[in-house]
N, C-alpha and C positions, 0 to 999 in steps of 0.2 A: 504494500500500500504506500505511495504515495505521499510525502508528510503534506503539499498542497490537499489532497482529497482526504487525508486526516483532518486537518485543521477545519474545512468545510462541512463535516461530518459533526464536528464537538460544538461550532459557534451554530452551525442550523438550529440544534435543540434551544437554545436559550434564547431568548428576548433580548435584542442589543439596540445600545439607545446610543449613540453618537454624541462626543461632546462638543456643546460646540461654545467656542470662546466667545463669553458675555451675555452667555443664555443663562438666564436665574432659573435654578433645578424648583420643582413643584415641592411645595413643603407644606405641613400642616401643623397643627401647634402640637401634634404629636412628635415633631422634629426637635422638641425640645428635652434638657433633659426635666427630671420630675420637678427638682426644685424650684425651678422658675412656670409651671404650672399653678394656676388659681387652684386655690385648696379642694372645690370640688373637683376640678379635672383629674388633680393627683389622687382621691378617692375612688373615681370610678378608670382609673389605668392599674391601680391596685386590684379592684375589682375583675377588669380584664385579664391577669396577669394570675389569678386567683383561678387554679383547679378544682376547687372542692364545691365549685358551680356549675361543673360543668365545661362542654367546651363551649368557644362563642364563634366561629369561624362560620361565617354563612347565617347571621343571626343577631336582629338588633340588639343594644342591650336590656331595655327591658324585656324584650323575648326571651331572652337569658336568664334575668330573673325571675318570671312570672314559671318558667321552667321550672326553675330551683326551688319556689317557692313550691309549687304543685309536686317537686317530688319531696317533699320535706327537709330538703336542706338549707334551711332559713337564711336565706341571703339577706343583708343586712336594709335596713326599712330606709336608711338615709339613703343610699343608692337609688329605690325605686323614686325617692320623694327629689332627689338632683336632677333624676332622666326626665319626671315628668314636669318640674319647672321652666325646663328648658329644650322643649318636643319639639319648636323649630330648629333648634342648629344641629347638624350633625356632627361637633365637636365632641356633643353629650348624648348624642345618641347611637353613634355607629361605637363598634366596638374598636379598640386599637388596631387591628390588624385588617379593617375593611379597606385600607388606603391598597393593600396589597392582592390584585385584584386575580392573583396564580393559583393563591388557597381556598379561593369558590369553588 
């Protein structure tokens, strides 16, 4: 084989995004780290981050907890009460890893 028809082989499978010099990359305020998140955000990426709810990949997050709630794993009542304050943004309402659109 070839190391050209190698190389053509292993970059097909992945998604490649070209850089290009002075283009600002898409970022959301999940690009940040936690401390510099408003105190509810950093609660519900905690919550995201948190297995003993469940997974959340493919699933809003109150759908996540009305989930956890309905199977008796009492997710915690601030979270459902942050998500539903703020039902228009999807900062608070997609789960952390909806930006990442490979794991649907």
């Amino acid at each position: 084989m070839s190391s050209n028809n190698r190389h053509s082989q292993i970059t097909g499978v992945y998604r490649q995004e070209k850089w290009i010099p002075g283009k600002i990359a898409k970022t959301s305020v999940y690009d940040k780290p936690s401390d510099q998140l408003t105190p509810d955000l950093a609660l519900l990426r905690q919550f995201d981050l948190s297995w003993e709810y469940g997974p959340c990949i493919n699933s809003t997050r109150l759908e996540r907890w009305d989930r956890a709630n309905k199977l008796g794993l009492n997710p915690p009542k601030t979270i459902r009460e942050i998500i539903l304050k703020h039902l228009g943004d999807s900062n608070y309402t997609e789960c952390v890893w909806s930006k990442y659109a490979g794991l649907k």
